[in-house]
C-alpha positions in Angstrom: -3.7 -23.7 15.5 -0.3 -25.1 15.6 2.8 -24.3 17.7 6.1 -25.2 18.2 9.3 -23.7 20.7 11.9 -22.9 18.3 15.4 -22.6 19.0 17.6 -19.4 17.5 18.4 -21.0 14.1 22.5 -19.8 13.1 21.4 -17.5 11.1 19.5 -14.0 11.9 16.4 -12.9 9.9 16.7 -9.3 10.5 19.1 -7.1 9.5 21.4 -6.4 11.9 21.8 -2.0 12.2 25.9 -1.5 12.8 24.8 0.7 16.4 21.6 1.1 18.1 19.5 4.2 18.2 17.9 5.5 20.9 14.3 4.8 22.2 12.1 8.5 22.4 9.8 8.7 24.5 7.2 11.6 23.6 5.3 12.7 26.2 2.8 14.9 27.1 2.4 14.9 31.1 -1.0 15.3 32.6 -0.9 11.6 34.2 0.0 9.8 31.2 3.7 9.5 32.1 4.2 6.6 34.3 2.6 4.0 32.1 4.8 4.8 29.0 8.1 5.1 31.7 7.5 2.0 32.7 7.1 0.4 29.4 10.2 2.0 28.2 12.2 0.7 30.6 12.2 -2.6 30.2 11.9 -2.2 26.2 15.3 0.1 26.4 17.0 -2.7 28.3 15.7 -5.4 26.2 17.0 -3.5 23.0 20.4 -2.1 24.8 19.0 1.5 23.3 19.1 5.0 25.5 15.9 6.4 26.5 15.6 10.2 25.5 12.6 12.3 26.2 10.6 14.6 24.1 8.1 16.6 24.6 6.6 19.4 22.0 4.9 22.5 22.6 2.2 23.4 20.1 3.4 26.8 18.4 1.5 29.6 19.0 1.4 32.2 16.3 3.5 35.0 15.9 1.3 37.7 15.1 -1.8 38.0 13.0 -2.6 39.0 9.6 -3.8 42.2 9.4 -4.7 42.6 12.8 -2.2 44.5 14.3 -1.1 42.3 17.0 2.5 42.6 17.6 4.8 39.4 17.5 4.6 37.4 20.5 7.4 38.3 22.9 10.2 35.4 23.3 10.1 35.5 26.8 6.6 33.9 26.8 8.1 31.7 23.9 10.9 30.8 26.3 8.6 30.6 29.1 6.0 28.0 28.2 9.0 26.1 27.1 10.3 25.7 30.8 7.3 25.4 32.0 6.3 22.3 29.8 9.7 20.9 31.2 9.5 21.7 34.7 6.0 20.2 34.7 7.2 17.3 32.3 10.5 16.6 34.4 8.2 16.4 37.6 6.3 13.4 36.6 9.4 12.2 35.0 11.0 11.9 38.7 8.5 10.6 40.0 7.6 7.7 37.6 12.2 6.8 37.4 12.8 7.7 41.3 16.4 8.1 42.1 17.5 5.8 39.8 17.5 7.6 36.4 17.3 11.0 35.0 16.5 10.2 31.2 18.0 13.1 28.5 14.2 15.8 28.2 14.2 17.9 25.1 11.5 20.5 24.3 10.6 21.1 21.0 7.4 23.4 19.3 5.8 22.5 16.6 3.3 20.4 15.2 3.5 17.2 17.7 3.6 14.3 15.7 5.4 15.9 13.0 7.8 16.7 15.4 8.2 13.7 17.4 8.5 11.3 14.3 11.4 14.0 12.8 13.3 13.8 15.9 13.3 10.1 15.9 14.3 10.0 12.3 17.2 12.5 13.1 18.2 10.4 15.8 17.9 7.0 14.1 15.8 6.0 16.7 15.1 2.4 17.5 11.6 3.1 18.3 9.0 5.3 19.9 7.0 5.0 22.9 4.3 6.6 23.6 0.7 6.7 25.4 -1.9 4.7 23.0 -3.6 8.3 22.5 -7.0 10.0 23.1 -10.3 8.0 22.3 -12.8 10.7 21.9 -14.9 11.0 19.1 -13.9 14.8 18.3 -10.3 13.8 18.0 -10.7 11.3 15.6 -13.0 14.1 13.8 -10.2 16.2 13.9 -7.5 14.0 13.2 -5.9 14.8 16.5 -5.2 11.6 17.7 -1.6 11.9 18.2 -0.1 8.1 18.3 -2.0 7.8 14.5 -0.8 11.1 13.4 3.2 9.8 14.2 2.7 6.3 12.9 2.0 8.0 9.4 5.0 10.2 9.5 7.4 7.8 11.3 10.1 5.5 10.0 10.7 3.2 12.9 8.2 1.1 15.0 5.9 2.8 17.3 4.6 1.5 20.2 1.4 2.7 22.0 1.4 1.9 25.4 -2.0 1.1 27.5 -2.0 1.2 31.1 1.0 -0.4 33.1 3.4 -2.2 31.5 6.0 -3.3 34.3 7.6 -6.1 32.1 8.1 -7.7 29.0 4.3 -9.3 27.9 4.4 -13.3 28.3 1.7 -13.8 25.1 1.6 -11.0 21.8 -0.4 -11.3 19.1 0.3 -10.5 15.4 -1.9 -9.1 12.3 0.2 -11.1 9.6 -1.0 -10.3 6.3 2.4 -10.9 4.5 2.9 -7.6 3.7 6.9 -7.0 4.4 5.4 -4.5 7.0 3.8 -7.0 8.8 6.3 -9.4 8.6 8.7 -7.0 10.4 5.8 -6.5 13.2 6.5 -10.1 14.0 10.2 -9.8 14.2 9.8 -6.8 16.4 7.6 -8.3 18.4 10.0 -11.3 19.3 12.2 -8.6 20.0 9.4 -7.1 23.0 8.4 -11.0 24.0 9.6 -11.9 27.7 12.0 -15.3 27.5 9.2 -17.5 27.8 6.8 -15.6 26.3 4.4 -16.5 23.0 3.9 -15.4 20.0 0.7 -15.8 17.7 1.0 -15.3 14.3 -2.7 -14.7 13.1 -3.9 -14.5 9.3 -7.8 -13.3 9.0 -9.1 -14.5 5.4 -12.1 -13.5 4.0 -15.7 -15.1 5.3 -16.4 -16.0 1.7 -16.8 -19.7 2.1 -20.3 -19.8 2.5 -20.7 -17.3 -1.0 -18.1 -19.3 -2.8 -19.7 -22.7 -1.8 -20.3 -24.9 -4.3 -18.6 -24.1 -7.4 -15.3 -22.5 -5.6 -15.1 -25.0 -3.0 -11.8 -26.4 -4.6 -10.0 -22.7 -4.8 -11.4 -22.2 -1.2 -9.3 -25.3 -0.1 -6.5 -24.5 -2.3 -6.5 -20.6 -1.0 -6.5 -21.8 2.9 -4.0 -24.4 2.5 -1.5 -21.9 0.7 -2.6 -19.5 3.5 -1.5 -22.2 5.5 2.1 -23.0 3.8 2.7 -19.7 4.3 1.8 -19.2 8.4 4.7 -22.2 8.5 7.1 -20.8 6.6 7.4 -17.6 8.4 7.1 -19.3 11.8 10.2 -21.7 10.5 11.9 -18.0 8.9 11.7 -16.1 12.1 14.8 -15.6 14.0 12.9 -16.8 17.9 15.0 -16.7 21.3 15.2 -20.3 22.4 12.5 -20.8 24.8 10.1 -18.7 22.9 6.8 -20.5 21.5 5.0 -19.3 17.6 1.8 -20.5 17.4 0.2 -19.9 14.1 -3.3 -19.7 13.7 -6.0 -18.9 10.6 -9.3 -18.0 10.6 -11.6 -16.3 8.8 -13.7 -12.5 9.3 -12.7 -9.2 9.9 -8.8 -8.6 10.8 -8.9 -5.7 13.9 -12.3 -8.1 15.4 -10.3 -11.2 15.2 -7.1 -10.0 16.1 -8.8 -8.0 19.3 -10.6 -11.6 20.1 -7.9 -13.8 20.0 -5.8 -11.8 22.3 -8.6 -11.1 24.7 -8.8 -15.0 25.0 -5.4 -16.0 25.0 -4.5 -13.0 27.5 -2.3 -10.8 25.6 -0.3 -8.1 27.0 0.5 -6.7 23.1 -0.9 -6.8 19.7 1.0 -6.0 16.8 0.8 -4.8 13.0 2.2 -3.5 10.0 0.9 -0.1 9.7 0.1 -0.5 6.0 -1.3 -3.2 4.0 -0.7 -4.0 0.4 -0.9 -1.9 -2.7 -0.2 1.5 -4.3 -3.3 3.4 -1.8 -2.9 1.3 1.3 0.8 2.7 1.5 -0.4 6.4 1.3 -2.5 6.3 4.9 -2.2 4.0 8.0 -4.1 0.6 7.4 -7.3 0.2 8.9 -6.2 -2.8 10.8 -3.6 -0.4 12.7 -6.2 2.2 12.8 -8.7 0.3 14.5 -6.4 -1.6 16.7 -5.0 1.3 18.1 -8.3 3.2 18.6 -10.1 0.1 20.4 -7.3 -2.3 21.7 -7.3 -2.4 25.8 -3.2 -4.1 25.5 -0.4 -1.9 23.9 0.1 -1.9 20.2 3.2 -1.9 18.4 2.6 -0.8 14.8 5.9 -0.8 12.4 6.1 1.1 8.9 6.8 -0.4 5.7 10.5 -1.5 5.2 13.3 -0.3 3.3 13.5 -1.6 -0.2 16.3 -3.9 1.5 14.0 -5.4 4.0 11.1 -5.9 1.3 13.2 -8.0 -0.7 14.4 -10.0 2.0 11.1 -10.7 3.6 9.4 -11.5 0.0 12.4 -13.9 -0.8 11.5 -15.2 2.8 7.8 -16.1 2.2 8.3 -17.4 -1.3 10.2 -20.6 -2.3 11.3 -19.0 -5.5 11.7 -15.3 -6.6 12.4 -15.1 -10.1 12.8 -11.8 -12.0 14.1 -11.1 -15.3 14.8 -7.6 -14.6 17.9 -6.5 -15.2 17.8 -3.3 -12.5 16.9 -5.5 -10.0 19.9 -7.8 -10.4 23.1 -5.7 -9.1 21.0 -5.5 -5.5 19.7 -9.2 -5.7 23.0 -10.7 -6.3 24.1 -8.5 -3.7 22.1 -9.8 -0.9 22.3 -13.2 -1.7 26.6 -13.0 -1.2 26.0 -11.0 1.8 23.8 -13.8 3.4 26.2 -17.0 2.1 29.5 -15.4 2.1 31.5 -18.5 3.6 28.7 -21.7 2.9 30.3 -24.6 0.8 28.9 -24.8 -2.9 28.0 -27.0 -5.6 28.5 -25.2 -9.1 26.8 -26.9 -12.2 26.3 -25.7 -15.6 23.7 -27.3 -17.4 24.1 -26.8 -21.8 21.7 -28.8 -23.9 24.7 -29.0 -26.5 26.9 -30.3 -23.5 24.6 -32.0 -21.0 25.1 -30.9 -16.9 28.5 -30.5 -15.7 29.9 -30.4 -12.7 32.2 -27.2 -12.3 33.3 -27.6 -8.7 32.0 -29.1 -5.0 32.9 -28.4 -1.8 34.1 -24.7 -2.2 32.5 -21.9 -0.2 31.2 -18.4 -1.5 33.3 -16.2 -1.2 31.3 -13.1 -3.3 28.7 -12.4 -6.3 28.1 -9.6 -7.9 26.5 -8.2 -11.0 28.6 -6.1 -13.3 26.0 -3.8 -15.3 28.4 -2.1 -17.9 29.2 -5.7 -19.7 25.9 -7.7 -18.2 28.3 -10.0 -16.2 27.4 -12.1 -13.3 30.5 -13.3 -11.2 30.9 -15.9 -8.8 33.7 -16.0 -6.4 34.4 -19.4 -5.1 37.8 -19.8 -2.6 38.6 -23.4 -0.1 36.6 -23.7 2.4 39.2 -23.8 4.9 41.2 -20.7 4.3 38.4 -18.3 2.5 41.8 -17.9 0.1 40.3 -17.3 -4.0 40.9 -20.0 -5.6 37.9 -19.8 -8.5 36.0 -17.3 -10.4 33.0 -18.4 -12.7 32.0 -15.9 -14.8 28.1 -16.0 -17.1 27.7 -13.9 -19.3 24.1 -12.9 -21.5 22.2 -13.1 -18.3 18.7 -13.6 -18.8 16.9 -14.2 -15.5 18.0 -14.9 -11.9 16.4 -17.1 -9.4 17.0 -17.3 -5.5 15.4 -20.5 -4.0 14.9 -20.6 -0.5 14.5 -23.1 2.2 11.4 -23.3 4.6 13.6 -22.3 7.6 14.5 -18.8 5.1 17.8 -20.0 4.2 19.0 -19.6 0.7 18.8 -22.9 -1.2 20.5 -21.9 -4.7 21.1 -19.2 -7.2 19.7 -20.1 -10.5 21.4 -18.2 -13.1 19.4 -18.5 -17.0 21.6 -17.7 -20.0 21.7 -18.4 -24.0 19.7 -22.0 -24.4 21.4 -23.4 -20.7 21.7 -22.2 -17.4 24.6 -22.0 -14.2 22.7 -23.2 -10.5 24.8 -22.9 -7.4 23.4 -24.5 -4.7 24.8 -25.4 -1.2 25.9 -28.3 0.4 25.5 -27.6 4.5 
């Protein structure tokens, strides 16, 4: 294990939303309110998000088929609406006292369909809810609610267990660098008290013993790039001052060694991406989330897959180098990287085997790239450092692959920019 107290590095990992959403609580009554109230609370404050309430009333059928049952009347339609809040709003007073009185919408429906289209109509921040039933028949039937929402949600979801009266001091997360698990950890840090500590836990394959002798090298080679990797995203995440990332592999199966660890170091929250990699593990939630969330005795936060936005950023995180010669890909690429350097000083080379390396310019800041797909153009705008004011454009043209370096702390290092026999590389001088 390894660990260091990071301060906030100038630079912010996650994307930044323009507002924040609000936090929904989904609820259910029947004494499971107070725990997820409580949790809520400090997570809404911590975010700066607006707790709203939702609750859902399964739908009862209209009429039936052929049986000649008339239509249910809407006053009993109406009826078990207000009684679901009435009950609902009881325990709701009780768990906020005087101080609150949280926004309480009743919905029917399918629950979790419900609740995770009411968050994405709301551009919720997260959900919060109870960690869910634990009986055998409802994972028969499929009718364990927090799983049913994590598959249909598009924010993070976090399942509360028992009470949770302030931000945990220790969390633990699943890292498989998946971009889904990658966010996990960022959310996390979000959830983490000011003091707190964060564990970022890889679980590789117990194959040493089966790959032992003739694999021993690739064994070494696969746990130190394992290891590269744990330090890269410790250096890449965006961490509160104050706040310690321990990283930590080991090998066996993920939901036992995740469960262990934070049973021995204390945790108050584990956390996950709620898929793995690959074309099938995006269809269903991972098994690592499944079983964390059916056995875990500490809240789990599980978060979805990313935008396409996020994935790039987080795979141009974990790797030194992305390099693609895919045109498509370019106009968004190029994007990204002028969003994240607008305003850093430059160095602008141009490297022709006819003509040697050549200096361009040094000391200018980035004002702008872009990709122009109608006449294959990349464009570089470059303006004084002191006054933003354009003072240069570099134009290539016959692009033929792009490059992004990036620096362990997940800062961009250069652009590399392949053309004709040669190639253009900016790269930055702070």
């Amino acid at each position: 294990m390894s660990s260091t107290t990071i301060p906030r590095p100038a630079y912010t990992s996650a994307s930044e939303p323009r507002t924040v959403g609000p936090i929904v609580l989904a609820l259910g009554g029947r004494g499971a309110v107070a725990p997820v109230v409580a949790a809520a609370r400090v997570v809404a404050a911590r975010m700066h998000a607006q707790p709203q309430v939702v609750t859902v009333v399964d739908a009862l059928p209209a009429y039936y088929v052929g049986s000649g049952v008339e239509p249910l009347p809407p006053d009993l339609v109406s009826g078990r609406r207000a009684a679901a809040r009435s009950a609902l709003q009881a325990e709701l007073d009780a768990a906020l006292g005087s101080r609150d009185r949280w926004p309480l919408d009743v919905f029917d429906g399918p629950a979790a369909r419900t609740v995770a289209q009411v968050a994405r109509d709301r551009h919720a921040r997260a959900i919060i809810m109870g960690i869910g039933r634990h009986a055998p028949m409802d994972r028969l039937l499929g009718e364990e609610l927090t799983l049913q929402t994590l598959r249909l949600a598009d924010c993070p979801v976090l399942a509360v267990a028992g009470s949770w009266t302030a931000l945990p001091q220790r969390a633990v997360v699943a890292v498989d660098f998946s971009a889904a698990s990658v966010r996990a950890a960022e959310e996390a840090l979000t959830l983490l008290a000011d003091s707190g500590t964060l564990t970022l836990l890889h679980v590789r394959p117990a194959f040493d013993e089966v790959m032992r002798p003739a694999g021993e090298v690739w064994v070494g080679a696969h746990r130190q790039r394992l290891t590269e990797l744990l330090e890269r995203l410790r250096h890449a995440l965006s961490a509160p001052a104050g706040v310690t990332i321990e990283t930590m592999l080991v090998a066996g199966d993920p939901a036992e060694e995740v469960l262990a660890h934070a049973a021995r170091v204390g945790a108050q929250l584990v956390a996950t991406g709620s898929t793995g990699r690959g074309f099938f593990a995006r269809m269903v939630v991972g098994s690592v989330a499944t079983r964390l969330l059916r056995a875990s005795p500490v809240s789990v936060l599980a978060v979805p897959t990313p935008t396409a936005e996020e994935t790039d950023r987080i795979e141009r995180l974990l790797a030194s180098t992305r390099e693609t010669s895919e045109a498509a890909q370019w106009p968004a690429m190029v994007a990204m990287f002028s969003r994240q350097n607008a305003g850093r000083p430059t160095r602008l080379e141009v490297d022709d085997p006819s003509l040697g390396a050549q200096t361009q310019e040094s000391g200018y800041a980035l004002v702008g790239a872009s990709y122009d797909r109608r006449d294959g153009r990349l464009e570089l705008m470059l303006g004084d450092i002191m006054t933003g004011a354009r003072r240069l454009m570099h134009s290539v043209g016959g692009v033929q692959s792009l490059a992004v370096r990036t620096e362990p702390d997940g800062r961009d290092e250069a652009l590399q920019v392949r053309h004709g026999t040669g190639q253009t590389i900016l790269t930055f001088r702070d």
